[in-house]
VEXKE-504753 format. One record per residue (C-alpha): residue number from 1; residue in one letter; y, z, x. Coordinates in nm, 2 decimals, m for minus. Each point is the difference from the previous one (the first is absolute). Example, Ala and Ser with C-alpha at 12.3 -4.5 7.8 and 13.67 -1.06 7.14 Angstrom:
   num   residu        v        w        u
     1        A    m0.45     0.78     1.23
     2        S     0.34    m0.07     0.14
//
This chain:
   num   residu        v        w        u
     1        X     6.86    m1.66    m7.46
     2        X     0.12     0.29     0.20
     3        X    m0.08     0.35    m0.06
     4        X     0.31     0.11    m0.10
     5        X     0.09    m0.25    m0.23
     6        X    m0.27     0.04    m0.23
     7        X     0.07     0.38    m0.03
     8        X     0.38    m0.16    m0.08
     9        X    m0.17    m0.17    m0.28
    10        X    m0.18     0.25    m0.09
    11        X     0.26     0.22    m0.07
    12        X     0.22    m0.25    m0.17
    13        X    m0.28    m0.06    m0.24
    14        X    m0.05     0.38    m0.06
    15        X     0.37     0.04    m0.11
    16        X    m0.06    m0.32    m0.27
    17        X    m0.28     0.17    m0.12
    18        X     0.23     0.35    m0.03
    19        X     0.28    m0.19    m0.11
    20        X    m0.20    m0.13    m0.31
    21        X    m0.21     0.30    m0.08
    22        X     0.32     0.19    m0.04
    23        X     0.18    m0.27    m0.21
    24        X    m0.35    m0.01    m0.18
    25        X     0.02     0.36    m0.10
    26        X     0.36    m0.02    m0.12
    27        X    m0.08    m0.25    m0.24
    28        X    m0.30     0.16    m0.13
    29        X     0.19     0.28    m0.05
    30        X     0.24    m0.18    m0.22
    31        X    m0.28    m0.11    m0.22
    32        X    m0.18     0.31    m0.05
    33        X    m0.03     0.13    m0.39
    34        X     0.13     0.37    m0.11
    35        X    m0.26     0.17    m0.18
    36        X    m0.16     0.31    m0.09
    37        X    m0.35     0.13     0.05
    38        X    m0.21     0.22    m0.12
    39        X    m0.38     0.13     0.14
    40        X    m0.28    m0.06    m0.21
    41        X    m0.11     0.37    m0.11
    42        X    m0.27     0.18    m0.27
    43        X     0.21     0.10    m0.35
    44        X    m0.04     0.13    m0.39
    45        X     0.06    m0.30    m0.19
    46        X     0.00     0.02    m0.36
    47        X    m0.01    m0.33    m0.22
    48        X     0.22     0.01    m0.31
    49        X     0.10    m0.23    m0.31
    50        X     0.34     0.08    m0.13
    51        X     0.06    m0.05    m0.38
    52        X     0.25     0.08    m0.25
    53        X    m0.04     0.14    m0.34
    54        X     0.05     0.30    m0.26
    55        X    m0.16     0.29    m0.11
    56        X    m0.20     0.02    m0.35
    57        X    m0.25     0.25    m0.13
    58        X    m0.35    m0.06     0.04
    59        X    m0.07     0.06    m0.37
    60        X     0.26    m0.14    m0.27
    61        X     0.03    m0.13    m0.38
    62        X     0.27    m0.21    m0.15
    63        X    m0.04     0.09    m0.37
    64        X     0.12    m0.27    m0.19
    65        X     0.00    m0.06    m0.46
    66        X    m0.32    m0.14    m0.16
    67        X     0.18    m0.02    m0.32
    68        X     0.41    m0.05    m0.10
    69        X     0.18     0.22    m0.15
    70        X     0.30     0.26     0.04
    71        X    m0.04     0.33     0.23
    72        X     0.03     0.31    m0.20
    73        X    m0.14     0.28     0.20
    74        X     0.08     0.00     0.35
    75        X    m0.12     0.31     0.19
    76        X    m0.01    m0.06     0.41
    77        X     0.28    m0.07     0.24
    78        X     0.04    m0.13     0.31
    79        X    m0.16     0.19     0.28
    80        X    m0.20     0.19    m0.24
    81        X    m0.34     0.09     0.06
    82        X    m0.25    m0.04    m0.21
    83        X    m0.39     0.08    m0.09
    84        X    m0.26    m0.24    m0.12
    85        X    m0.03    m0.06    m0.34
    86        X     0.37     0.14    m0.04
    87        X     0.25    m0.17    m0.27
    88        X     0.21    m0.19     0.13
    89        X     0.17    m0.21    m0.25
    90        X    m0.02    m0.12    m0.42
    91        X     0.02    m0.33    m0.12
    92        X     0.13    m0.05    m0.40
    93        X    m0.33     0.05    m0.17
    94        X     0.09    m0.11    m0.39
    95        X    m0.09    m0.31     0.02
    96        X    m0.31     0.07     0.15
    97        X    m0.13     0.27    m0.28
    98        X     0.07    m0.28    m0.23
    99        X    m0.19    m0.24     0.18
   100        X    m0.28     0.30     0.02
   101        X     0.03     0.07    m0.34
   102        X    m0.02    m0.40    m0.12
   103        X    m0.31    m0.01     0.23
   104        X    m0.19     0.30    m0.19
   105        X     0.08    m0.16    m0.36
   106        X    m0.15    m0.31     0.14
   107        X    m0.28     0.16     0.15
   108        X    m0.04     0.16    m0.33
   109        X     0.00    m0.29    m0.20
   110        X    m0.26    m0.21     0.19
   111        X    m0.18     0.29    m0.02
   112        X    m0.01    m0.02    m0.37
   113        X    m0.03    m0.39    m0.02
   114        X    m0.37     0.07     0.25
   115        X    m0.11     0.23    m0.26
   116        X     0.05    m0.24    m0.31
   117        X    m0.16    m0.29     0.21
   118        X    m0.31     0.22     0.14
   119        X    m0.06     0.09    m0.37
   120        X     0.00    m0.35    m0.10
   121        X    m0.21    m0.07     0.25
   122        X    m0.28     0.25    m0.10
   123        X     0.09    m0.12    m0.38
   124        X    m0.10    m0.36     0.09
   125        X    m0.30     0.09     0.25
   126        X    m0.17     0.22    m0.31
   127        X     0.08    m0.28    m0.22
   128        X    m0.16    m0.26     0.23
   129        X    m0.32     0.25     0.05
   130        X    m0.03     0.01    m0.32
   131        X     0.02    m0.40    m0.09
   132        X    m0.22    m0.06     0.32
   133        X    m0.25     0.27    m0.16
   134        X    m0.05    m0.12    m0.35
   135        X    m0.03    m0.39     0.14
   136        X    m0.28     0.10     0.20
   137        X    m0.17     0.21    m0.33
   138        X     0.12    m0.26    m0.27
   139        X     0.11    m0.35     0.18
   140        X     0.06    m0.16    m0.35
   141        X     0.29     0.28    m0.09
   142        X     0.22    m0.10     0.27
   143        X     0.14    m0.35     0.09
   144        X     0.05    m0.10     0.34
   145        X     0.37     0.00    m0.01
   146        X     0.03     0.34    m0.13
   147        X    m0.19     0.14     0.28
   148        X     0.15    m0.25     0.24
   149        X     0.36     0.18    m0.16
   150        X    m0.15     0.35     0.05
   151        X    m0.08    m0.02     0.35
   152        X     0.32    m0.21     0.11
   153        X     0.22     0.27    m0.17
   154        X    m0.21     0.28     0.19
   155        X     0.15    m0.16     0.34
   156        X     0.27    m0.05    m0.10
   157        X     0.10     0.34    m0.08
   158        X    m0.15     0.10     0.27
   159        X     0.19    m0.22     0.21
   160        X     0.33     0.13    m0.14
   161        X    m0.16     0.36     0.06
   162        X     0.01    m0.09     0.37
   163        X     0.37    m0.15    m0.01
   164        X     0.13     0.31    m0.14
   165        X    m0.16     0.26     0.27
   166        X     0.18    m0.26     0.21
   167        X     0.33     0.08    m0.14
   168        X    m0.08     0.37     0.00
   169        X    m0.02    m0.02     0.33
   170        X     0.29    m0.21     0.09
   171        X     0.21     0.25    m0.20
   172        X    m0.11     0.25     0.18
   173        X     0.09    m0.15     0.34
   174        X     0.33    m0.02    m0.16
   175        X     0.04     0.34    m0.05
   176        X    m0.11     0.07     0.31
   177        X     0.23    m0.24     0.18
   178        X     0.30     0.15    m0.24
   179        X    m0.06     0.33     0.08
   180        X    m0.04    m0.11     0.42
   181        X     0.34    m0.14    m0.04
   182        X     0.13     0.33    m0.19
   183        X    m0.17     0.23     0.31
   184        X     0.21    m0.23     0.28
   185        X     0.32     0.08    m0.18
   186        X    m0.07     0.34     0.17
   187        X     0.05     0.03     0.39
   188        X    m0.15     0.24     0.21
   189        X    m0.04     0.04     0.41
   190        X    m0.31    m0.16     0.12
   191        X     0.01     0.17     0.28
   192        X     0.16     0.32     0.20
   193        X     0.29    m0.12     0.19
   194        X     0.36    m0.03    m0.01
   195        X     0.25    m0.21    m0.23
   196        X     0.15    m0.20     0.29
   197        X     0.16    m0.24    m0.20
   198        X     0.13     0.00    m0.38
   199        X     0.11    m0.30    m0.17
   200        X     0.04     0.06    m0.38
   201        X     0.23     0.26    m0.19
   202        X    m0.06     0.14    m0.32
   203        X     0.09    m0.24    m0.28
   204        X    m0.07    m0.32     0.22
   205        X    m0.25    m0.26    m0.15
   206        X    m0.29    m0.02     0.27
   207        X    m0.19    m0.33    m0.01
   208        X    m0.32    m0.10     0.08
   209        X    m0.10     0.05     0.38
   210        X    m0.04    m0.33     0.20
   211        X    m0.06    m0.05     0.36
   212        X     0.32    m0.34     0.03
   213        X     0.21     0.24    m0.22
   214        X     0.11     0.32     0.23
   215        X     0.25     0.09    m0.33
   216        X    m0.29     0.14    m0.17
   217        X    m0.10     0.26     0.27
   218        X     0.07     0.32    m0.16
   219        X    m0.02     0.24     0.33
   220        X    m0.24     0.07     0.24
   221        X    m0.25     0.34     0.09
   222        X    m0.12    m0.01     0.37
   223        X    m0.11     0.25     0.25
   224        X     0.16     0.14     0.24
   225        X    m0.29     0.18     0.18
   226        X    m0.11    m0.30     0.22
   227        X     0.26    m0.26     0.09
   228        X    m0.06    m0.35     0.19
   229        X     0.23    m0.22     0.21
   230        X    m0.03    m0.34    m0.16
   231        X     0.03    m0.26     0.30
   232        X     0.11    m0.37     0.03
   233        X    m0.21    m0.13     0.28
   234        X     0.02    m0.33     0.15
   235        X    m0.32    m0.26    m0.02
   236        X    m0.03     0.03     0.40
   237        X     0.00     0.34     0.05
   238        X    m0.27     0.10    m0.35
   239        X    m0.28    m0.09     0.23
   240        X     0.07     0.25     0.24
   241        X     0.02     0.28    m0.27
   242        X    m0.33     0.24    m0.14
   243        X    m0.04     0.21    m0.20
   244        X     0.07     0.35     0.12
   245        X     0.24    m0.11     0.24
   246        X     0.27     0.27     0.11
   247        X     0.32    m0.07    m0.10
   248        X     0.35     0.16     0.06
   249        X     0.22    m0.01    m0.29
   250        X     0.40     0.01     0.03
   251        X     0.16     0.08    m0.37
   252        X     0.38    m0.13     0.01
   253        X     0.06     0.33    m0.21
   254        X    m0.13     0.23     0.23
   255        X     0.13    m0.17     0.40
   256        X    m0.09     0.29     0.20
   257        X    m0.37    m0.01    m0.10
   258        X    m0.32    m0.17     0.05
   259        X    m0.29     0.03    m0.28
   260        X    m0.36    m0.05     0.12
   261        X    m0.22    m0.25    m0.23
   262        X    m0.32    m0.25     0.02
   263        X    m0.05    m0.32    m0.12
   264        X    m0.21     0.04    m0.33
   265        X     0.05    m0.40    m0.16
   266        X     0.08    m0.29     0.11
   267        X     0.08    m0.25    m0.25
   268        X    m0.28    m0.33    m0.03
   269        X     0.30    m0.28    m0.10
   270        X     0.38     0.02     0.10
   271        X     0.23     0.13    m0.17
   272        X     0.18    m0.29    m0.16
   273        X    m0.23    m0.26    m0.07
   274        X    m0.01    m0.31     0.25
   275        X     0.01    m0.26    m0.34
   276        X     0.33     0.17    m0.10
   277        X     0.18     0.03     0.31
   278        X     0.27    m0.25     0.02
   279        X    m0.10    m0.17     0.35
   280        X    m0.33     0.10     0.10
   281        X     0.07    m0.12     0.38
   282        X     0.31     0.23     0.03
   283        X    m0.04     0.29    m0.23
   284        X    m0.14     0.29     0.19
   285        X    m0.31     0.16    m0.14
   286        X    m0.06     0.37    m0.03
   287        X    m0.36     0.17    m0.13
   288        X     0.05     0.39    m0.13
   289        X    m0.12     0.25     0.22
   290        X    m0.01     0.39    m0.18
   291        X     0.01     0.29     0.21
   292        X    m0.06     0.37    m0.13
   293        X     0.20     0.25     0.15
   294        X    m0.17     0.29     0.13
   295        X     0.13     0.33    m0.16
   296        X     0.40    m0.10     0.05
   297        X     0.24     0.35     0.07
   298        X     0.25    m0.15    m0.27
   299        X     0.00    m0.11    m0.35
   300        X     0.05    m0.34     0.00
   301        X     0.08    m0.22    m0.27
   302        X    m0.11    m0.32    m0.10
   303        X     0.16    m0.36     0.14
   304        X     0.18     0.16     0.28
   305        X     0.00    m0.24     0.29
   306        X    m0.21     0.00     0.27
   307        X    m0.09    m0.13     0.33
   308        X    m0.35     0.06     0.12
   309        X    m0.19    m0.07     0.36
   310        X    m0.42    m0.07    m0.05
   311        X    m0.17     0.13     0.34
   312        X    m0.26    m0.28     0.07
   313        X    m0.13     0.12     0.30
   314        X     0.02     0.22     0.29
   315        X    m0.06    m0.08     0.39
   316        X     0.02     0.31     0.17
   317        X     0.05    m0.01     0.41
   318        X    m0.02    m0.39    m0.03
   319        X     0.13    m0.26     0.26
   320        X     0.36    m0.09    m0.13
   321        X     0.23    m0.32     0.08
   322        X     0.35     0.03    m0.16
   323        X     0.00    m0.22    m0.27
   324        X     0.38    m0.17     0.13
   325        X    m0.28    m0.09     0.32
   326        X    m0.20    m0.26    m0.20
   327        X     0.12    m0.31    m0.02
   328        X    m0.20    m0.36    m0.04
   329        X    m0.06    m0.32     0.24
   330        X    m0.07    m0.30    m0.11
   331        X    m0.28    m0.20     0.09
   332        X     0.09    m0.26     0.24
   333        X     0.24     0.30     0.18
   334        X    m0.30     0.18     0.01
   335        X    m0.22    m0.26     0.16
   336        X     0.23    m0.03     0.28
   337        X    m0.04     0.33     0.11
   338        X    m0.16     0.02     0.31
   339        X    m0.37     0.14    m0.04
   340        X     0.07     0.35     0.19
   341        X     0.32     0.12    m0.13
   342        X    m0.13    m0.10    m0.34
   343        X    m0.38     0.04    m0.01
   344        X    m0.10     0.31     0.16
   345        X    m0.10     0.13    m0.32
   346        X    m0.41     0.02    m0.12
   347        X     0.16    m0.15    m0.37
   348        X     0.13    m0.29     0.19
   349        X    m0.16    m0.32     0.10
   350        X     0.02    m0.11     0.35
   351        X     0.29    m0.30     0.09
   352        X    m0.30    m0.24    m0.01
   353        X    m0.13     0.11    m0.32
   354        X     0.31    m0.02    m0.16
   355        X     0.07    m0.36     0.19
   356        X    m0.34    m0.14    m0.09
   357        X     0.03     0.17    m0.40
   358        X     0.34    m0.03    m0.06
   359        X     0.04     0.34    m0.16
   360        X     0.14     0.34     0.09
   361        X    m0.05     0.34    m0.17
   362        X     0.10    m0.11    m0.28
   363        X    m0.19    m0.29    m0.07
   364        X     0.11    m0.41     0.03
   365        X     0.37    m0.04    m0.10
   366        X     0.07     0.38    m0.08
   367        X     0.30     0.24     0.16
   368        X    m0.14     0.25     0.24
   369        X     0.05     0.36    m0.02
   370        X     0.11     0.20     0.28
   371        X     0.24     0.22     0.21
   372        X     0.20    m0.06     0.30
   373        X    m0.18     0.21     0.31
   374        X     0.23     0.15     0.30
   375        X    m0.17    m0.18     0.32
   376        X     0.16     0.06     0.34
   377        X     0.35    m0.05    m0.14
   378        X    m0.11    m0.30    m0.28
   379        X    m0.07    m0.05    m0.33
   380        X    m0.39    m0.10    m0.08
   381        X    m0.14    m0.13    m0.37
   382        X    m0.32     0.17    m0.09
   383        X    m0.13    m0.05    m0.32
   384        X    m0.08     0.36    m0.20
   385        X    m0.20     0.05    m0.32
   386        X     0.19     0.27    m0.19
   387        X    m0.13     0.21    m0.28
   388        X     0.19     0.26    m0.24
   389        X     0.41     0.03     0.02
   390        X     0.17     0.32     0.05
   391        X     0.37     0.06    m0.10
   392        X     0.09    m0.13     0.34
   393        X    m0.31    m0.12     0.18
   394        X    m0.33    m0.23    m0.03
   395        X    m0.33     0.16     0.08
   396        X    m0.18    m0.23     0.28
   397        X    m0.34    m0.07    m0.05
   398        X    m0.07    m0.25     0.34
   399        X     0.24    m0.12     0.24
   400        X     0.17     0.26     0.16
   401        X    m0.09     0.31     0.20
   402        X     0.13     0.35    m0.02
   403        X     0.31     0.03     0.29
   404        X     0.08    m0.38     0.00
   405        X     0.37    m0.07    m0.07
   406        X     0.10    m0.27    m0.23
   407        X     0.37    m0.12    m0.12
   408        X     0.13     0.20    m0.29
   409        X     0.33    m0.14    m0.07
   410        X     0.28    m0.18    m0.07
   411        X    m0.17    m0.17    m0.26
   412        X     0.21    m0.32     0.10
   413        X    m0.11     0.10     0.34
   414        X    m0.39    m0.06    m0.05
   415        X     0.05    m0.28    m0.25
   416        X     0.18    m0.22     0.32
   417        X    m0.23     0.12     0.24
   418        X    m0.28    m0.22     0.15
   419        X    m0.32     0.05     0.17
   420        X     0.10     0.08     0.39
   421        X     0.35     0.05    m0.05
   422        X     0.17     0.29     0.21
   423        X     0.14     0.29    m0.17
   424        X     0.21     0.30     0.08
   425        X    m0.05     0.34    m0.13
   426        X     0.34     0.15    m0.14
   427        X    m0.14     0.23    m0.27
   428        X    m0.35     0.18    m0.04
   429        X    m0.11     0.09    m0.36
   430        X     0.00     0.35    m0.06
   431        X    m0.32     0.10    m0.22
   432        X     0.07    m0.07    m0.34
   433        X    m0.08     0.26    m0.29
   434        X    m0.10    m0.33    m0.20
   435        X    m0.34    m0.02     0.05
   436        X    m0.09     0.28    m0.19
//
């Protein structure tokens, strides 16, 4: 072959080879992927649980009857405040003097009958000392029978000696249970506070307190001084909470303020019992979590709404994903990632290990969590261990290193996208506030 053909074919083949590269990058560019990216940088994160609830003193007494009867003195209103030991309310008495007074005649009568029967009973012990005396001096003046006689009567009066101190003393409890019943029909504060709730008028019959019968709740005394932010929490999120957690408090009453408080109970059994709960599967269980607020600007009052957020923990200057950035791969997807765009990581096993093992990161048969890396114009899988969650972002705890650039949106966007894929930049993230 001459010369000059073969630089003739040469140069035909060059132009194929131009042609198809150029045809080549045209259709890649038709199948590239919009998305947004963000660089992996240090941020405050601050872990919270959001709750609902309402606000309720600390300290509170619903004051309720022990005994029936009409209201005739009535001396507190609502909002009033009140000392310890303060009257607060009168119950009908009469009948209870007369129950009293029946109790002190009956006291008074058994007392009597125990003194007739513990003089019989000395009468009938002289009386067998006496027999038992002269049978022992003279045997043949007393018969067997009469001293048998004397000596059965001296225990039995004896015996009813005993049953009567018995009766002395049941009257007596009777008095003292009359005269119980006669102090309760007089109400008094049992503690400082304020009358936060009132739920008898003067001349109203007030029955006796139980805890299935709210009707007989006469009003309630609680104090003001130290209030708490009673929370529904969710079963997931109570292990995250301790005691003495911060929390930020938002009253419905009050919008344009925030009331500091820490975690100071958290409830040992949910709320509503699991055994009463229509559908155990689907009803959603929620433990009590109390938080006292720390000296609050405002007089608050009780069952205002609330919402509350529990600060669980703080990462200051912390290597931060956005959250939208994580996503999950399942396990055969993951396997056929090649080994260097997916394994470059020390928490990742090498392609053989995971060939010859048949697990990934996280373990046989499980999704695999990770991010979507920016390499030379495509999108790489590497698995990420992640550890608190900011407002906005995930803390990274092995995975990823400080500057790297990872996909951080559309969320549609990173849930279509595949290992190797090419992307296109049309947005950069702007740093979020949310990872505070």
């Amino acid at each position: 072959m001459s010369r000059g053909k073969k630089i003739l074919i040469g140069v035909a083949v060059a132009a194929v080879l131009g042609v198809m590269a150029i045809l080549a990058l045209r259709g890649s560019g038709g199948n590239q992927t919009e998305v947004r990216v963000e660089k992996v940088q240090r941020r405050d994160l601050v872990a919270r649980v959001a709750a609902t609830g309402h606000i309720e003193p600390k300290r509170l007494v619903d004051i309720s009857a022990d005994v029936s009867g009409r209201v005739v003195e009535l001396n507190v209103e609502e909002g009033d405040e009140v000392a310890e030991g303060d009257l607060l309310l009168v119950i009908d008495p009469a009948r209870f003097e007369a129950a009293v007074q029946r109790a002190e005649a009956a006291l008074a009568e058994a007392q009597a009958r125990e003194a007739q029967a513990r003089g019989n009973g000395e009468q009938a012990k002289r009386d067998w000392e006496r027999i038992r005396d002269l049978k022992a001096r003279l045997p043949e003046m007393v018969t067997d029978t009469e001293f048998e006689q004397a000596r059965t009567q001296a225990e039995v009066q004896e015996a009813l000696s005993e049953s009567a101190r018995h009766s002395v003393e049941m009257a007596r409890a009777g008095l003292k249970e009359a005269q119980d019943n006669l102090a309760k029909t007089v109400i008094r504060a049992p503690m400082s506070g304020r009358v936060t709730r009132l739920n008898v008028e003067r001349g109203e019959t007030a029955i006796v307190g139980t805890m299935n019968n709210p009707g007989s709740l006469l009003l309630t005394v609680a104090d003001l001084s130290v209030m708490e932010a009673v929370m529904e929490v969710d079963e997931t999120d109570v292990p995250e909470i301790s005691l003495g957690d911060s929390v930020v408090v938002n009253v419905d009453a009050y919008p344009d303020r925030e009331f500091v408080a820490y975690v100071t109970q958290i409830g040992n059994s949910s709320i509503i019992p699991r055994s009463q709960t229509q559908s155990s599967s689907d009803q959603a269980i929620d433990f009590e979590v109390r938080a006292t607020l720390h000296d609050p600007d405002v007089e608050l009052r009780p069952d205002l709404s609330a919402s509350a957020d529990v600060v669980t923990d703080v990462r200051p200057g912390t290597l931060a994903i956005p959250i939208i950035s994580l996503t999950l791969l399942g396990p055969e997807e993951f396997e056929r990632i090649p080994n260097e765009s997916a394994a470059d990581t020390a928490e990742t096993p090498a392609e053989g290990e995971r060939s010859a093992s048949g697990e990934g990161p996280g373990g046989e048969g499980d999704e695999v969590e990770g991010v979507f890396v920016v390499e030379d114009g495509r999108a790489r899988f590497r698995p990420v261990e992640v550890g608190i969650a900011g407002e906005s972002y995930f803390e990274v705890l092995s995975g990823l290193e400080e500057g790297e650039t990872v996909v951080s949106g559309t969320y549609q966007a990173i849930r279509d996208l595949k290992d190797g894929a090419l992307i296109k930049v049309v947005e950069t993230d702007s740093a979020r506030a949310g990872g505070r």
